[in-house]
One Martini backbone bead per residue (centre of mass of N, CA, C, O) as a GRO file, in nm:
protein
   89
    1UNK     BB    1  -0.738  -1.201   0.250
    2UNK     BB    2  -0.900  -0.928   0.106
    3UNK     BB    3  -0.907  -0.565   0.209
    4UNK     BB    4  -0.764  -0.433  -0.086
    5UNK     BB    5  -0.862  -0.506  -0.436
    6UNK     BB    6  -0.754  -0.398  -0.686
    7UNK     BB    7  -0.535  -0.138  -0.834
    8UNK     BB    8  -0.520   0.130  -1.095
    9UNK     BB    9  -0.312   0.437  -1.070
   10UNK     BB   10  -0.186   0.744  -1.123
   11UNK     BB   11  -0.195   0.869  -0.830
   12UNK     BB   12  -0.372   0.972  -0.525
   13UNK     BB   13  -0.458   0.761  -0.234
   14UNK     BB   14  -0.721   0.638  -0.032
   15UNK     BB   15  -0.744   0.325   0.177
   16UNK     BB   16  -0.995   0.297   0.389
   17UNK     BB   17  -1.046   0.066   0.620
   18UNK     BB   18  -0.845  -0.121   0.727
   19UNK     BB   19  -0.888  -0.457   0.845
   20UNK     BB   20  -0.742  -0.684   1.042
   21UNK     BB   21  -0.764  -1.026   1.168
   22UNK     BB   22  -0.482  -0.904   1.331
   23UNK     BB   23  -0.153  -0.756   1.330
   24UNK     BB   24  -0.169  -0.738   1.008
   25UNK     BB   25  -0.074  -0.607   0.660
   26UNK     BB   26  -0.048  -0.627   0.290
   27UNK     BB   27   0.128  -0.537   0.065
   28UNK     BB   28   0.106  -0.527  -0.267
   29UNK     BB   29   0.327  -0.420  -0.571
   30UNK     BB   30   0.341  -0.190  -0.870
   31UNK     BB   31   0.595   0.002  -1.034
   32UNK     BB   32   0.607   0.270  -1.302
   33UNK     BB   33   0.716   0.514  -1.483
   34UNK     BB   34   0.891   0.621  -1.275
   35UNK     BB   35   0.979   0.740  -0.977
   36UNK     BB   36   0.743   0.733  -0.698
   37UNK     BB   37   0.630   0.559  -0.438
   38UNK     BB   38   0.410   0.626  -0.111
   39UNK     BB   39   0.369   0.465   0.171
   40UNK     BB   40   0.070   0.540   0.429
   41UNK     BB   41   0.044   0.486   0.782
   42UNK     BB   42  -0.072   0.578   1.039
   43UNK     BB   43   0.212   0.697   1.259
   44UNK     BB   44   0.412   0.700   0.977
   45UNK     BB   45   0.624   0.692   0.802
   46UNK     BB   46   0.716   0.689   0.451
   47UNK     BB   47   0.723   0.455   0.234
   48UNK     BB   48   0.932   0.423  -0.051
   49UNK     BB   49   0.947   0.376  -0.410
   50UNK     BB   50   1.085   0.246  -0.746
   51UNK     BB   51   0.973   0.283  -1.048
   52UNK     BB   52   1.068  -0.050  -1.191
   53UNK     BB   53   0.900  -0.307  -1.215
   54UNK     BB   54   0.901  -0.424  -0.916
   55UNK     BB   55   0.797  -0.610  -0.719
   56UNK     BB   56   0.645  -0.562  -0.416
   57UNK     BB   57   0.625  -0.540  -0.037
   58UNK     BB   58   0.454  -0.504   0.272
   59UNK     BB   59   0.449  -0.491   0.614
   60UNK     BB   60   0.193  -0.406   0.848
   61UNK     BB   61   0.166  -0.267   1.187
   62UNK     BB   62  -0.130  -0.315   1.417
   63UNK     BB   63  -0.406  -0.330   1.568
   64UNK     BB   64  -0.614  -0.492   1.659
   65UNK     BB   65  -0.905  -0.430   1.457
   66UNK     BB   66  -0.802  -0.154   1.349
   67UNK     BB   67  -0.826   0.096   1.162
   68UNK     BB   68  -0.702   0.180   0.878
   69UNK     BB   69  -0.512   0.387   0.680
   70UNK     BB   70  -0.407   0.436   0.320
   71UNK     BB   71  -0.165   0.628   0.138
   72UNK     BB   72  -0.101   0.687  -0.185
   73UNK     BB   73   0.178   0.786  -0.374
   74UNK     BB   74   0.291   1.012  -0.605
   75UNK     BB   75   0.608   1.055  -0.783
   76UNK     BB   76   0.592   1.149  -1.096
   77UNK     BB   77   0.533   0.920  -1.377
   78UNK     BB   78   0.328   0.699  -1.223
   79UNK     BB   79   0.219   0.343  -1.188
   80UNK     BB   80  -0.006   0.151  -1.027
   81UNK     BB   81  -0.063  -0.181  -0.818
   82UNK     BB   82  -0.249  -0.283  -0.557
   83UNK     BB   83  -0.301  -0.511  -0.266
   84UNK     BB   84  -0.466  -0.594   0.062
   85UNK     BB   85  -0.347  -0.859   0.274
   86UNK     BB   86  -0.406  -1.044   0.520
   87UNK     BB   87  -0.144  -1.025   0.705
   88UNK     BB   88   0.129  -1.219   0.610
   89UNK     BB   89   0.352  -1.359   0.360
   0.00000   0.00000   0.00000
């Protein structure tokens, strides 16, 4: 189940109350443009990724049913695109 995107931005944004039925949510995503996009998730350091057109995805856990923000970062001349996908890869 998508519990948020696709998206496709320049900038940095925050993906406010993701709520998964479980306790995971993936992100799936692709970042060009060089530079680094960096995934934060509340409570969690961020992970950063190169801009390098490579698919990546990322699997985050939190407790069941509690929403969570996501904010993605851009450092760079990055361009990303990326959906929220409820559960594990």
């Amino acid at each position: 189940m998508l519990l948020a995107g696709p998206l496709a931005e320049q900038k940095d944004v925050t993906i406010a109350d993701v709520v998964p039925s479980g306790a995971s949510f993936t992100v799936y995503f692709v970042c060009t443009g060089g530079g680094r996009i960096a995934l934060d998730v509340q409570a969690a350091d961020p992970l950063r990724y190169p801009c390098d057109g490579v698919p990546n995805r990322s699997q985050v856990f939190v407790d069941k049913g509690v929403s969570t923000d996501l904010a993605v970062g851009v450092e760079g001349a990055a361009q990303w695109r990326l959906a929220v996908v409820d559960g594990a890869p």
